[in-house]
Every structure is written in structure tokens, then in C-alpha cells.
N, C-alpha and C positions, 0 to 999 in steps of 0.2 A: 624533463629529460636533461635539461643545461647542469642543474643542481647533482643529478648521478653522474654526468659526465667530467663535472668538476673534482668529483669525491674519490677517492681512491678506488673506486669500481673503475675507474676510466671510460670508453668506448663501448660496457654494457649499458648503459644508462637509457637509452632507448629502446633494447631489447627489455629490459625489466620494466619500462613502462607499458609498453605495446603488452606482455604477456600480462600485466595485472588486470591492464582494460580491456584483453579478451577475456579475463576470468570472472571481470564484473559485468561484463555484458551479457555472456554467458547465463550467470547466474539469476541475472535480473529478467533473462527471455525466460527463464525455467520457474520462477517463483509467479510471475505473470498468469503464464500457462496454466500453473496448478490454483491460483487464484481461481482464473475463471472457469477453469474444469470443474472447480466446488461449487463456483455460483451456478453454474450453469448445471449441474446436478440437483442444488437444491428448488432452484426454480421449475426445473423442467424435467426432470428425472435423469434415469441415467444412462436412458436414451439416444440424449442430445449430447453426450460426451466426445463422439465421433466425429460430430457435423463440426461441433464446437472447434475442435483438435482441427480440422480439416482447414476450416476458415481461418484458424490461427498459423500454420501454417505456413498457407497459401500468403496470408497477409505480412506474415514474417518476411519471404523472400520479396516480395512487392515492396517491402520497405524499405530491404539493402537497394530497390533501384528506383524508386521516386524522387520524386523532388522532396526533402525534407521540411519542409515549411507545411507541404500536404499530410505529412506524417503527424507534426506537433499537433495541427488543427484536427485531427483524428483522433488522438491522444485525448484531448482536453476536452473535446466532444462526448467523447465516450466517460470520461471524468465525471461530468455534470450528468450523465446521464444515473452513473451510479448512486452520485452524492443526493440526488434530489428527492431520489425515495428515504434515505435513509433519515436525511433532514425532515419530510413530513412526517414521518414517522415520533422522529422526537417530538415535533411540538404537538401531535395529536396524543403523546401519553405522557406530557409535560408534568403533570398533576403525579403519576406513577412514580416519573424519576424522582420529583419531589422528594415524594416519602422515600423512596427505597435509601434516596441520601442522608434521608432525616434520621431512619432508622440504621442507618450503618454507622452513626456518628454516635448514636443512643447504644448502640453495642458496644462502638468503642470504648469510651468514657467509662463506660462501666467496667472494661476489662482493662482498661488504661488513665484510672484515676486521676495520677497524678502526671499525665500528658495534657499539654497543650490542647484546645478543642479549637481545628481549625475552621468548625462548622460553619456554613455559612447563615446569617440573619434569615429568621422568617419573615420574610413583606407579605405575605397575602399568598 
């Protein structure tokens, strides 16, 4: 804010900060929502869309009035919850991605000759 207020804006400098970080809050509560409205569709049909939206919500306005520190631990919670499957996931079809990489590099090369092959070494 110090940086627009120094600049020839003068005195809007904290209005244009305050309205960019409503726009990216905004946006970032809205991208969120549609994240988990898709996960929550695929997982459980399109059903649970409702309840989903409800609990989001409901959790939304609980957030502008909690304590923040309970908010981040909620957040990161919920983080490792997503990340865990998708991790076991990879190393259960480690062997898949292999190849799929092995042969995307084998397509390359042949369509791209005389490019660099940044393929990675096969060990085993």
C-alpha cells in the first residue's frame, strides 16, 4: 500500500490494494468450491452436491469468525487427506507411469529427431 501511496496514484493506494485482495479472495473461495463440488461428484455422485455446497458454506462464514490458526489446521488437514490417496495411487501403478513415460519419449524422438531426449535413464 506504502509503494501506491508513494506513486502518483497518491491516497488510492489502499483502496486498490484492498479491492485486488477482495478479488483474489473471491476468486480463490470460488475455484475451491468448484474443486470440491467435482471431487465430490465424482466420488459420490451428484447427489452429494448439495450437502457438499451446504457444509462449504456454512464453513465459509465460520471462517470469517474463528480463530485463524484453527482455520490453517483445517486447511492442511484436509490437504493430506486429498494428497494421500493420490500418492498411494502413484506408487501402486509406478510400473504404468514408467512405461507411459518411456513411451512418450519413444514417440517423441521419433517425431522430434533431431531434439534433445530429455528421457530419463532406465535403472530397473
Amino acid at each position: 500500500m506504502e509503494a501506491f501511496n508513494r506513486s502518483f496514484l497518491g491516497g488510492i493506494g489502499p483502496y486498490i490494494v484492498a479491492f485486488g485482495l477482495m478479488l483474489f479472495a473471491f476468486s480463490t473461495a470460488l475455484a475451491w468450491s468448484y474443486y470440491g463440488d467435482r471431487s465430490m461428484t465424482f466420488l459420490f455422485g451428484t447427489k452429494s452436491i448439495m450437502p457438499y455446497r451446504l457444509v462449504y458454506v456454512v464453513g465459509f462464514f465460520l471462517a470469517a469468525i474463528a480463530d485463524t490458526t484453527l482455520i490453517w489446521q483445517i486447511a492442511a488437514i484436509t490437504m493430506v487427506v486429498m494428497t494421500l490417496p493420490n500418492l498411494l495411487g502413484l506408487m501402486v501403478m509406478r510400473k504404468e507411469i514408467r512405461q507411459e513415460i518411456r513411451d512418450y519419449w519413444t514417440g517423441f524422438s521419433k517425431a522430434h529427431p533431431d531434439a534433445p531426449n530429455p528421457a530419463p535413464k532406465d535403472n530397473g
